[in-house]
C-alpha positions as CSV (number, residue, x, y, z in Angstrom):
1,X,-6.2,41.0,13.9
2,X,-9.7,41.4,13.1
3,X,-9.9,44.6,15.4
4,X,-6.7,46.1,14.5
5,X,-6.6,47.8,11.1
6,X,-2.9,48.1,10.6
7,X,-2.4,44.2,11.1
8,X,-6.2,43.5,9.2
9,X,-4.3,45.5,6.0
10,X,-1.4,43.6,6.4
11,X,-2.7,39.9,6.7
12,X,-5.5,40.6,3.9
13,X,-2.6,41.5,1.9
14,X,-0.6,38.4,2.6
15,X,-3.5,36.6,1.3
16,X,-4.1,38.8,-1.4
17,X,-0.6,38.6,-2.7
18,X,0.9,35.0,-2.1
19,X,4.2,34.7,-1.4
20,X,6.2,33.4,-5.3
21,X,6.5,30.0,-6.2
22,X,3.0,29.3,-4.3
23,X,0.1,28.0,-6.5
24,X,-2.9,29.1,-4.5
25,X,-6.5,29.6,-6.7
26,X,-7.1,33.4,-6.4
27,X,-11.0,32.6,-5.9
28,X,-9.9,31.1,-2.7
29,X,-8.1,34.0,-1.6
30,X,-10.7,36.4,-2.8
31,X,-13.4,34.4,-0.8
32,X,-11.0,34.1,2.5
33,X,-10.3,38.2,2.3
34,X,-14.8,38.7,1.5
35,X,-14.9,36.4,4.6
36,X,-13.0,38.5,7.2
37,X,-14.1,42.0,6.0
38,X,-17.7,40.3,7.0
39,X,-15.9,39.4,10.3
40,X,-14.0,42.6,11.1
41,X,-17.5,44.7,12.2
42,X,-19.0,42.1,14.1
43,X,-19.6,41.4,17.2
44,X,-17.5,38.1,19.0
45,X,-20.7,36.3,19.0
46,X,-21.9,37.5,15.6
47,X,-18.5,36.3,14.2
48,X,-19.1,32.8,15.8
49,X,-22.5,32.8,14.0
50,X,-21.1,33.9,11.1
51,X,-18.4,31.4,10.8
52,X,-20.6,28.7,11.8
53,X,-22.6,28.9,7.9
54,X,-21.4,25.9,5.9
55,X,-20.1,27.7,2.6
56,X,-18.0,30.0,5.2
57,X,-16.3,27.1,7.1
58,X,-15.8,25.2,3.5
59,X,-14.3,28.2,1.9
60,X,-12.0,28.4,4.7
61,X,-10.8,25.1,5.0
62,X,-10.1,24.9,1.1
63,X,-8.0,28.1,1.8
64,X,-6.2,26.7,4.1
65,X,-5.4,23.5,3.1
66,X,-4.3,24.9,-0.3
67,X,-1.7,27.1,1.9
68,X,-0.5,24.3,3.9
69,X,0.2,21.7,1.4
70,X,1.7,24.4,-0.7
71,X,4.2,25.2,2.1
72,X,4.4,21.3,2.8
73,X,5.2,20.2,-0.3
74,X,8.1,23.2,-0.6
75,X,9.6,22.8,3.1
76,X,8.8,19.3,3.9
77,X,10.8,16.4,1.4
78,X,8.4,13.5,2.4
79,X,5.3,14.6,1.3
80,X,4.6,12.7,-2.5
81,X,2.1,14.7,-5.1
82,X,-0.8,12.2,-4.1
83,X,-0.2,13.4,-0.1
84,X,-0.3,17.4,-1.8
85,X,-3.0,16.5,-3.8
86,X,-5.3,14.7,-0.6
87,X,-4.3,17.7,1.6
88,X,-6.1,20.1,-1.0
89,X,-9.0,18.3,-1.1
90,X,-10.1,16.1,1.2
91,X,-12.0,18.4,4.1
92,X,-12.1,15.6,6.4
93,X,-8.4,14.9,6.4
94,X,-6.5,15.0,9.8
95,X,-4.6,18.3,10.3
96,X,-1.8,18.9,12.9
97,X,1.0,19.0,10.4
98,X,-1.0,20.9,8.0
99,X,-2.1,23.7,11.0
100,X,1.1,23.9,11.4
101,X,2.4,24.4,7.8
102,X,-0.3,27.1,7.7
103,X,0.8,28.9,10.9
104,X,4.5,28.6,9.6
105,X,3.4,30.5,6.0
106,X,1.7,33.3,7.3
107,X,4.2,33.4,10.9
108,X,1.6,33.2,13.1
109,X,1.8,31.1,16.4
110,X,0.3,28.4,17.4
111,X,-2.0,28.5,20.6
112,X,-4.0,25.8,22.9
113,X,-6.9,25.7,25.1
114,X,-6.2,23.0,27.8
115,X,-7.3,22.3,31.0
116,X,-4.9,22.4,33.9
117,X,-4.6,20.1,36.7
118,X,-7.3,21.9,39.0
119,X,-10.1,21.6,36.1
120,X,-9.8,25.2,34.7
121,X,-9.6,26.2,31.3
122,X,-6.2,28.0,30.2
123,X,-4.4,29.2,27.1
124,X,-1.1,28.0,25.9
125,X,0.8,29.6,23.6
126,X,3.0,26.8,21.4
127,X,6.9,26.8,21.1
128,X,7.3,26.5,17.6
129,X,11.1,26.0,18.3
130,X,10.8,22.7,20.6
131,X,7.0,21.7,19.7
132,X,6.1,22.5,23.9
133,X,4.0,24.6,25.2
134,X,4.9,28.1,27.1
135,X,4.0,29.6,30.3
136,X,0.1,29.1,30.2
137,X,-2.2,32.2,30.7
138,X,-5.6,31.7,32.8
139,X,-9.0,32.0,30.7
């Protein structure tokens, strides 16, 4: 995404522009859309440096969690306003329903790096339709 300007436009404006009925703080958006033009010129390993600087990965995270409970507490009935309210804020909370709450707002797919049965690293790409995994790819 980073590297292709067409889909770079289009995310950054998904984030620019929530989808209605979502309350998510504009500051957090504006910081999320300042974070990835820093990202788009940079090098791989200057984007892992980058990301790596505290108020980066906090801004982030806040984002994100504020997407995720937003499409929790709108698509998923067993979520309470105390669960919506601890997904917001607390950083440290656990995250696999909220990742994928996230990836389900914005239609992106889920992936995995795994190990396969011989020790080497590969990349799985997640069925969102039966919660598996697809064919894996080698690393």
């Amino acid at each position: 995404m980073l590297d292709d300007n067409n889909e770079f436009d289009r995310f950054t404006g998904q984030i620019a522009h929530p989808k209605e009925g979502y309350d998510i703080p504009e500051i957090l958006a504006k910081e999320v859309i300042h974070i990835l033009c820093q990202l788009k010129d940079k090098s791989p390993e200057k984007r892992i440096e980058y990301l790596n600087h505290t108020n980066v990965d906090t801004s982030l995270v806040f984002y994100m969690r504020h997407v995720a409970a937003e499409y929790m507490q709108k698509e998923y009935s067993i979520y309470s306003y105390q669960d919506i309210f601890d997904i917001k804020t607390n950083k440290g909370r656990g995250g696999a329903t909220e990742i994928s709450a996230f990836a389900r707002y914005f239609n992106l797919e889920l992936h995995l790096i795994d190990f396969n049965s011989e020790g080497k690293l590969i990349y799985r790409k997640m069925s969102r339709s039966d919660r598996g995994f697809r064919e894996p790819v080698s690393v």
